[in-house]
C-alpha positions as CSV (number, residue, x, y, z in Angstrom):
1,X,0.0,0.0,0.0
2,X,1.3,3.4,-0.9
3,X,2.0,6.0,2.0
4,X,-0.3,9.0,1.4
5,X,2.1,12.2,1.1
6,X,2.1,14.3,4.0
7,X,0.1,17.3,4.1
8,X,1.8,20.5,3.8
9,X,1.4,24.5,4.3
10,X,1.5,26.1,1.4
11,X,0.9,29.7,-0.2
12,X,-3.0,29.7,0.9
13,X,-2.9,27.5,3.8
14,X,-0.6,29.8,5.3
15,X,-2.7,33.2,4.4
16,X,-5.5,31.3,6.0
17,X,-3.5,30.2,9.2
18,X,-2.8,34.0,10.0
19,X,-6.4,35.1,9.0
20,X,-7.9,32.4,11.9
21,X,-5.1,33.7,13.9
22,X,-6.1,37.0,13.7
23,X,-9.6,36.6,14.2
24,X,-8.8,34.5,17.3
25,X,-6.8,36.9,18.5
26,X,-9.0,39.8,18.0
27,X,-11.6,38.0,19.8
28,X,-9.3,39.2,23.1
29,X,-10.0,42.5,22.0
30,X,-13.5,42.7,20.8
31,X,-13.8,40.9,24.3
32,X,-12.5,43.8,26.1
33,X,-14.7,46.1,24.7
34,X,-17.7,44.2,25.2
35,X,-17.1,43.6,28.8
36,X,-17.5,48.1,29.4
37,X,-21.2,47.6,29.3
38,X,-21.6,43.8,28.8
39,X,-21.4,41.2,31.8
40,X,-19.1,37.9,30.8
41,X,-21.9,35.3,30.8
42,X,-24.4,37.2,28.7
43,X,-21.2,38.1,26.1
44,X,-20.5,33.8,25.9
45,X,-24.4,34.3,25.0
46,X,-24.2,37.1,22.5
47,X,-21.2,35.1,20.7
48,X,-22.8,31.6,20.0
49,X,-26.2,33.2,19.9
50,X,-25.1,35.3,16.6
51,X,-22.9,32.9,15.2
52,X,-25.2,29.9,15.3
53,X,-27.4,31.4,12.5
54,X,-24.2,32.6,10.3
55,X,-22.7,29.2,10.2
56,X,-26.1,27.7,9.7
57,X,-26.5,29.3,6.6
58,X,-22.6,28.2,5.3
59,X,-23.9,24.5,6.8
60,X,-27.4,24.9,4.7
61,X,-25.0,26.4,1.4
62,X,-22.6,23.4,1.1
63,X,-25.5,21.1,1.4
64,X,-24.8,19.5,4.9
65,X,-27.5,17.2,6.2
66,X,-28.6,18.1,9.6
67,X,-28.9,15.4,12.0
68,X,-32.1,13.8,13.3
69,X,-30.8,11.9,15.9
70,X,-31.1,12.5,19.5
71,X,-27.9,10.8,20.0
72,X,-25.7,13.4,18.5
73,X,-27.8,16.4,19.4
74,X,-27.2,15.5,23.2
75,X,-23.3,14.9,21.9
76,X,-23.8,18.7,20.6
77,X,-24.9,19.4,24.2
78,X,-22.0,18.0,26.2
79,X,-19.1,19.8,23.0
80,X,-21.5,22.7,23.5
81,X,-20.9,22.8,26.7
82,X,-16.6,21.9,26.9
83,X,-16.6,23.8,23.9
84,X,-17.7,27.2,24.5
85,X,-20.2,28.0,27.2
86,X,-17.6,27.2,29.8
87,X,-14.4,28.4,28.4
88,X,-15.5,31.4,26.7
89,X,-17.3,32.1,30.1
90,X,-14.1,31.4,32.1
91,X,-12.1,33.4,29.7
92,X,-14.2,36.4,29.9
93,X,-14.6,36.6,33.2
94,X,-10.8,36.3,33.6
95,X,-10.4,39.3,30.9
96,X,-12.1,41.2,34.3
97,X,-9.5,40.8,36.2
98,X,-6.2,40.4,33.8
99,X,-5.0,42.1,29.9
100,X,-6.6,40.4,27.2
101,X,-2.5,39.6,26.1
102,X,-1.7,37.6,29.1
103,X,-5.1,35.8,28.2
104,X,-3.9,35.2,25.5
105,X,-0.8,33.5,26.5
106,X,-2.4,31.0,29.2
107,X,-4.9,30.6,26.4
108,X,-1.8,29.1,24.3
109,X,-1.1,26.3,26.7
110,X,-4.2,24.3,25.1
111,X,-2.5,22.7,22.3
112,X,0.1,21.5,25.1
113,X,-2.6,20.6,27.4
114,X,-5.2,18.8,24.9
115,X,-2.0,16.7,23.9
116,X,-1.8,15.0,27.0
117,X,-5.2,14.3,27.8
118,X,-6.2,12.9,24.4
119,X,-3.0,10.8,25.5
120,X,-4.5,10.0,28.9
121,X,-7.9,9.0,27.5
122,X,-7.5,8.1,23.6
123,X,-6.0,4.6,23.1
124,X,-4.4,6.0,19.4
125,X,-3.0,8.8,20.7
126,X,-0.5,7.2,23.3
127,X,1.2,9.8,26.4
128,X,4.5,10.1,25.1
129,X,7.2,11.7,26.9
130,X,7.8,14.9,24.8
131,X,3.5,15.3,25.2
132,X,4.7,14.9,29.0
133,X,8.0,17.1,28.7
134,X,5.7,19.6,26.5
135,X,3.4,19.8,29.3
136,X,5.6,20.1,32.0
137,X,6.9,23.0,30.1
138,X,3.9,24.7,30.1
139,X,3.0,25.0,33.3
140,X,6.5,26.2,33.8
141,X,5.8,28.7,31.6
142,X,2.2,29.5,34.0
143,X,4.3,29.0,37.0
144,X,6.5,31.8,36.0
145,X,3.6,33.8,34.7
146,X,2.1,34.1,38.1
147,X,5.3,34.2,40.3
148,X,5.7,32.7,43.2
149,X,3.9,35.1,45.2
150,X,0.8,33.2,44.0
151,X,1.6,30.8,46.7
152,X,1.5,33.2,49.3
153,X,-0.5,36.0,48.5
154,X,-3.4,34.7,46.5
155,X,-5.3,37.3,44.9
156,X,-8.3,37.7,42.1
157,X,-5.6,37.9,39.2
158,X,-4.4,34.4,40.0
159,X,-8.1,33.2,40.6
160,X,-8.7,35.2,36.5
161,X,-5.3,33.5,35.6
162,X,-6.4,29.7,36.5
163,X,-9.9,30.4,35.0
164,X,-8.1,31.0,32.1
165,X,-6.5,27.8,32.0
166,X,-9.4,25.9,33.6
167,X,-10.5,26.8,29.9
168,X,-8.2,25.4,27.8
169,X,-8.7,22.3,29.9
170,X,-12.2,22.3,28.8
171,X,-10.6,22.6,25.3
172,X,-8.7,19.7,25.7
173,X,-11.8,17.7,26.7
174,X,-13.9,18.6,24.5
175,X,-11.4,17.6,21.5
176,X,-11.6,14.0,22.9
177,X,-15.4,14.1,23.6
178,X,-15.4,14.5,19.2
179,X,-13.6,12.3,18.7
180,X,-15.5,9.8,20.2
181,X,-18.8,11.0,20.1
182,X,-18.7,12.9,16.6
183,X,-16.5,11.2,14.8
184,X,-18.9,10.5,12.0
185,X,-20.3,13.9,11.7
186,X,-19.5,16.5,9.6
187,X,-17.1,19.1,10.9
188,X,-19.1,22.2,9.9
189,X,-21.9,20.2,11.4
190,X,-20.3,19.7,14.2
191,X,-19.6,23.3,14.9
192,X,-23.4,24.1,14.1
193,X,-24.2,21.7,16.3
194,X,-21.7,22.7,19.5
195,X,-22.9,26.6,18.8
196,X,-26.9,25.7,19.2
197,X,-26.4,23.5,22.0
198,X,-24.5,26.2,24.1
199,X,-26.7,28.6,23.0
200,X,-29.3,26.5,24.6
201,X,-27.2,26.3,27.8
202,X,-26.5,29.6,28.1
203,X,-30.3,31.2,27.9
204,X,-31.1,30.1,31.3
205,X,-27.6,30.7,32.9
206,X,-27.8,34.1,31.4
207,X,-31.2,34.7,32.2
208,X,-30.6,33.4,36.0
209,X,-27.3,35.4,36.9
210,X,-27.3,38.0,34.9
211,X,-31.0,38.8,34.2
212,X,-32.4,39.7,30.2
213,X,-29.4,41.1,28.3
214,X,-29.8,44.6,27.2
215,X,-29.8,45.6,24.0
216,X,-29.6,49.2,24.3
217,X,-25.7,49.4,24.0
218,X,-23.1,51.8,22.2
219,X,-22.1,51.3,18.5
220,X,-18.6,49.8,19.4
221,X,-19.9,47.3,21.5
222,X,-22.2,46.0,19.4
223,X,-19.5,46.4,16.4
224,X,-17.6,43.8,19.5
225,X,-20.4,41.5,19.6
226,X,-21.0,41.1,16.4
227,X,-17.2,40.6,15.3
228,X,-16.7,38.3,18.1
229,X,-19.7,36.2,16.5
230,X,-19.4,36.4,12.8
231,X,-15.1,36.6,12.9
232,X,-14.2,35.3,16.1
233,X,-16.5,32.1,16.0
234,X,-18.4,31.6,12.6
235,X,-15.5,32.5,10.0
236,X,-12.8,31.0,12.7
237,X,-14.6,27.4,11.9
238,X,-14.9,27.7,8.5
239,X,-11.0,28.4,8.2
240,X,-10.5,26.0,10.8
241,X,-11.6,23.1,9.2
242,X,-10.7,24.4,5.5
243,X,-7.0,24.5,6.9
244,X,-7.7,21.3,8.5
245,X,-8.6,20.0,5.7
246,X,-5.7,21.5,3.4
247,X,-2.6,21.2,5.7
248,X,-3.4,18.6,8.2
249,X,-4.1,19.1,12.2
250,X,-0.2,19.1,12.8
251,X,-0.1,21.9,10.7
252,X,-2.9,23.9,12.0
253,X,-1.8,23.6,15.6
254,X,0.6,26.2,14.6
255,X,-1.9,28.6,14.8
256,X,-1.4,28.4,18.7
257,X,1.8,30.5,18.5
258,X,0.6,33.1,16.4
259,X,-2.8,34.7,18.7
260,X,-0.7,35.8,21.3
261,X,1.0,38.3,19.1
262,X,-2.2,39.7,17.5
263,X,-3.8,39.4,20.7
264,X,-1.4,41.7,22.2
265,X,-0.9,43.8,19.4
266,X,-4.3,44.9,19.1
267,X,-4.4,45.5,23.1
268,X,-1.3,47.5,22.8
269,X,-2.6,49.5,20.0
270,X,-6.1,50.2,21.1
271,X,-6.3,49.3,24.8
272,X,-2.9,50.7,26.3
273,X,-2.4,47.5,27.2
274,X,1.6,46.4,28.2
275,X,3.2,43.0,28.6
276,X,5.1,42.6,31.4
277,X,8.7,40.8,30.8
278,X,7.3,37.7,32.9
279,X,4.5,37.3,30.6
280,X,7.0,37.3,27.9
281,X,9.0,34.8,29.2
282,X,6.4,33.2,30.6
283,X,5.3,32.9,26.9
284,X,8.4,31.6,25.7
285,X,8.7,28.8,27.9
286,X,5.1,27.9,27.1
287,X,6.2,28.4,23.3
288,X,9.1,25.2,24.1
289,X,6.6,23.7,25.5
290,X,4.4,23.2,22.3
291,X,7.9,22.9,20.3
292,X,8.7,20.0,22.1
293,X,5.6,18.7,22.0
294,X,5.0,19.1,18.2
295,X,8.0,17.4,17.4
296,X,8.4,18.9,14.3
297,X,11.7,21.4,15.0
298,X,13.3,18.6,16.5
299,X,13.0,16.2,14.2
300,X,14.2,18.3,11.2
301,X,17.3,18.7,13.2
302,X,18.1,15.2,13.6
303,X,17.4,14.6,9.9
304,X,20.1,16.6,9.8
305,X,22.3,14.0,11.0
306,X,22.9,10.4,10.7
307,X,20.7,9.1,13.1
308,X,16.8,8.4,12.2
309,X,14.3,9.2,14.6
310,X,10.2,8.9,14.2
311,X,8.3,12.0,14.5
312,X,4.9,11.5,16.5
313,X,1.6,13.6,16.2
314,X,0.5,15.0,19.1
């Protein structure tokens, strides 16, 4: 049997990588604009709420089937859920307390994080020890982020800063909950699916904590809203899974180094917002981290020598 080639980044898949990564990024700042007049629930709300009916009518254009089965609409629930109504709920409610930047930097530990439990829980993707060395690495990188004062003078910053990261756990759950729950779906489906079913978590939450969301709000916040919704979430999938599709999930994970930059540009630019040396540090370390657990860098520097080494996916 032939070896299909490996998939690779070219011209497009590469404009497209730093498109998604700009829209992820600016959905730290259209975040931070919301949250003047908007409470963090009801913007988790606002974002799946708008971008359910966007991606719906990409799903509806391509020809998609929607699914009729209970099974995978109570699947949609539980991704809905890990997804986005928890992490975008954690993350927002952490941009209260901390820069949308350093968000955006504990927000880059998922890849690292996602690799090790899909190794914990996923019998074909085995816990290797650069996934373990990767890992360890970034919470080095959070370690150094928060300082060691964290261990003796908790405050709300380190509470924002573990919400943060309690997110990208959720991340890394909810890649192995589709995996094997919607395996056999299609991915814009999928998405659909995951965006409706939070949507339907959120209503009461929102409705419970936060009360009816308003809708009389300034032009720039509802210019945040609505980007977060239609850039952010509905055109992030659609790239997503186009790259996915084009260069392969190795490939696209690469889009985890490149938020951070765009998240904190746009906060330096518009917010006054200004990294602090740890956080870049902090960064770097977590950066290792995902190099080492990627493989990639350091398996094209042993091809450079003698000595043949295997190069696993995370």
């Amino acid at each position: 049997m032939t070896k299909a080639p490996a998939l690779t980044l070219d011209l497009k898949s590469t404009i497209m990588l730093v498109l998604l990564a700009a829209v992820w990024g600016g959905s730290f700042f259209f975040s931070e604009v919301a949250l003047t007049e908007v409470p963090p629930l009801t913007i988790t709300l606002h974002r799946v709420f708008w971008a359910a009916p966007i991606l719906a009518l990409v799903v509806l254009s391509k020809g998609i089937e929607i699914p009729r089965s209970l099974r995978v609409w109570g699947a949609y629930l539980v991704m809905g859920a890990l997804n986005n109504a928890i992490p975008f709920s954690l993350i927002f409610w952490g941009q209260t307390q901390i820069d949308s930047g350093l968000v955006s930097i504990l927000n880059g530990t998922t890849a690292v994080f996602a690799a090790v439990v899909a190794g914990a829980l996923l019998p074909d993707e085995p816990l290797t020890i650069k996934k373990i060395v990767g890992a360890a690495l970034g919470v080095a990188g959070v370690a150094f982020i928060m300082g060691p004062e964290a261990l003796t003078n908790f405050s709300l910053s380190n509470l924002a800063q573990l919400a943060v990261l309690g997110a990208t756990l959720c991340y890394a759950f909810a890649g192995v909950w589709a995996k094997i729950a919607l395996a056999g779906q299609p991915p814009l489906m999928n998405a659909l699916g995951m965006l409706t079913g939070s949507t339907v978590l959120m209503i009461p939450i929102v409705f419970v904590f936060d009360g009816p969301p308003q809708f009389a709000l300034s032009i720039q916040v509802w210019g945040a809203l609505f980007g977060m919704a239609a850039l952010s979430t509905a055109l992030a999938f659609v790239l997503y899974f186009t790259i996915l599709g084009r260069a392969g999930a190795a490939n696209l994970l690469l889009v985890t180094l490149l938020i951070p930059p765009f998240a904190i540009g746009l906060g330096a630019l518009f917010l006054g917002e200004r990294m602090e040396l740890d956080a870049w540090i902090g960064f770097a370390i977590i950066g290792l981290g995902f190099a080492v657990t990627d493989g990639r860098l350091f398996s094209f520097r042993a091809r450079k020598t003698p000595v043949r080494t295997g190069v696993g996916r995370p």
